[in-house]
C-alpha positions as a Python dict, from the first residue, in 0.01 Angstrom:
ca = {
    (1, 'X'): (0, 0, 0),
    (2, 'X'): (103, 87, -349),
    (3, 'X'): (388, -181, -294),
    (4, 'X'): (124, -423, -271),
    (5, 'X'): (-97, -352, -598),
    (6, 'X'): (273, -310, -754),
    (7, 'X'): (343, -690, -676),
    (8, 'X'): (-25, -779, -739),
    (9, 'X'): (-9, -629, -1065),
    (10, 'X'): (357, -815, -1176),
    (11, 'X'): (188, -1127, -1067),
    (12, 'X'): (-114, -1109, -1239),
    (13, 'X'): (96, -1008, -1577),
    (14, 'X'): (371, -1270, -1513),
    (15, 'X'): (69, -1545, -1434),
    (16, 'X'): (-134, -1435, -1779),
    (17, 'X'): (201, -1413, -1984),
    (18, 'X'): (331, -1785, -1848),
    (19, 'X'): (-51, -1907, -1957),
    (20, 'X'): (-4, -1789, -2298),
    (21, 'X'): (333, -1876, -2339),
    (22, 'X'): (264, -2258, -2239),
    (23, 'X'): (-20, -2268, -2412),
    (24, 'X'): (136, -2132, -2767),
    (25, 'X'): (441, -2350, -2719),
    (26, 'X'): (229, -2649, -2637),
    (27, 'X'): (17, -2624, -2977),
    (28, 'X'): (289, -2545, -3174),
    (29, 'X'): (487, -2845, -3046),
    (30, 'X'): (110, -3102, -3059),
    (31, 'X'): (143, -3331, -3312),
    (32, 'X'): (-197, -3248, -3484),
    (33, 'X'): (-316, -3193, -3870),
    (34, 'X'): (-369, -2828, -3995),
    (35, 'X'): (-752, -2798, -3906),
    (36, 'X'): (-711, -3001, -3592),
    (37, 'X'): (-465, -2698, -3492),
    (38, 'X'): (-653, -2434, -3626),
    (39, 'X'): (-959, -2581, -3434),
    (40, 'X'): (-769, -2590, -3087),
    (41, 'X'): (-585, -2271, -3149),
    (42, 'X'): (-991, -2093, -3168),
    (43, 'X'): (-1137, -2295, -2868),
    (44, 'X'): (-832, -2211, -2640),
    (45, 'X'): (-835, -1836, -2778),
    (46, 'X'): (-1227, -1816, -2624),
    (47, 'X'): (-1141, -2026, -2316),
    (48, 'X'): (-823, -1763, -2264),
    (49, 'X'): (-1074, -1464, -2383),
    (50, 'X'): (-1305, -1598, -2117),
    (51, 'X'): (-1055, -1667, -1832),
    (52, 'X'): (-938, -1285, -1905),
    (53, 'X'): (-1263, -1104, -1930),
    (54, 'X'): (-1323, -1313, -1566),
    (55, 'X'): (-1029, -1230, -1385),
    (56, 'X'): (-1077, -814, -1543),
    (57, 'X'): (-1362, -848, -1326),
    (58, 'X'): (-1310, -957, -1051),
    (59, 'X'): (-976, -709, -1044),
    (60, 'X'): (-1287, -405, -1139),
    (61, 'X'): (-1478, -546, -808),
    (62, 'X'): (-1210, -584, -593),
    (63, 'X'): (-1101, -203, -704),
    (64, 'X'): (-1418, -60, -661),
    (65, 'X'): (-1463, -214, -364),
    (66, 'X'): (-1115, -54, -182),
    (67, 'X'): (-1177, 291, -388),
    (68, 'X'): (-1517, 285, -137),
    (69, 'X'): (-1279, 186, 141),
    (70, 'X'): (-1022, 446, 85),
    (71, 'X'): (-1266, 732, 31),
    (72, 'X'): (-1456, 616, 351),
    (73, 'X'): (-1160, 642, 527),
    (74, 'X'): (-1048, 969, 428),
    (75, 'X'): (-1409, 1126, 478),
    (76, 'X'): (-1327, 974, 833),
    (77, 'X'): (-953, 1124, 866),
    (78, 'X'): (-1145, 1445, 694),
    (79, 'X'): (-1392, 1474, 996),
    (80, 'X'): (-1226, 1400, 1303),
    (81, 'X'): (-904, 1674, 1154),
    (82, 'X'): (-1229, 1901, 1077),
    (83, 'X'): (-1377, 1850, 1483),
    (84, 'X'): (-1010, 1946, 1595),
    (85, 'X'): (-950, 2234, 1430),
    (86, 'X'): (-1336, 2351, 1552),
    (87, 'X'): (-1220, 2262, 1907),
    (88, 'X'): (-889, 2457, 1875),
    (89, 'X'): (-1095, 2771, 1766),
    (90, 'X'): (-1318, 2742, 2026),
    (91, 'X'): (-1037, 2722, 2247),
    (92, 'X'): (-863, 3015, 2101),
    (93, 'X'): (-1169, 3241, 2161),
    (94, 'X'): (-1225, 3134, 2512),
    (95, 'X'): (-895, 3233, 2561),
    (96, 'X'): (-923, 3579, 2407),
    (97, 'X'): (-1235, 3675, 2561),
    (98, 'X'): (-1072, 3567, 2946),
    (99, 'X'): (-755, 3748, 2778),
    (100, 'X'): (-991, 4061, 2715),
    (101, 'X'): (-1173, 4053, 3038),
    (102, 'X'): (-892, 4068, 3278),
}
């Protein structure tokens, strides 16, 4: 599992570092005047602030949503251990009091 968020997590950086690479190398090469650049360079700064602050979100949601899973599941792994090991006691004093009575 932690194989998977590993990869998840180098694609997500390599994706995000790729975007601003092109997109730095792409102004810098545009044939435009000083405040044309300086113009572009502040739109596509919000458009890459925006694009970030919407993908950190999702990521939180998605997060939160397989923290709930996990924990879920290990209340559920918690439980059924928690039944055995009540069964096995049982089972051990059964056996002790037939052990006793004989």
């Amino acid at each position: 599992m932690s194989r998977g968020r590993g990869s998840f997590l180098k694609f997500v950086l390599g994706m995000f570092s790729g975007l601003v690479s092109g997109l730095v190398v792409g102004l810098l090469l545009a044939p435009k005047a000083g405040k044309e650049m300086r113009e572009d360079l502040a739109s596509k700064s919000k458009e890459l602030k925006e694009f970030t602050k919407e993908r950190f979100e999702e990521f939180q949601h998605l997060s939160a949503g397989k923290a709930i899973e996990v924990a879920c599941s290990i209340q559920s792994r918690a439980s059924n251990i928690s039944t055995k090991l009540d069964e096995l006691a049982r089972r051990e004093t059964d056996i002790l009091i037939q052990d006793e009575v004989q």
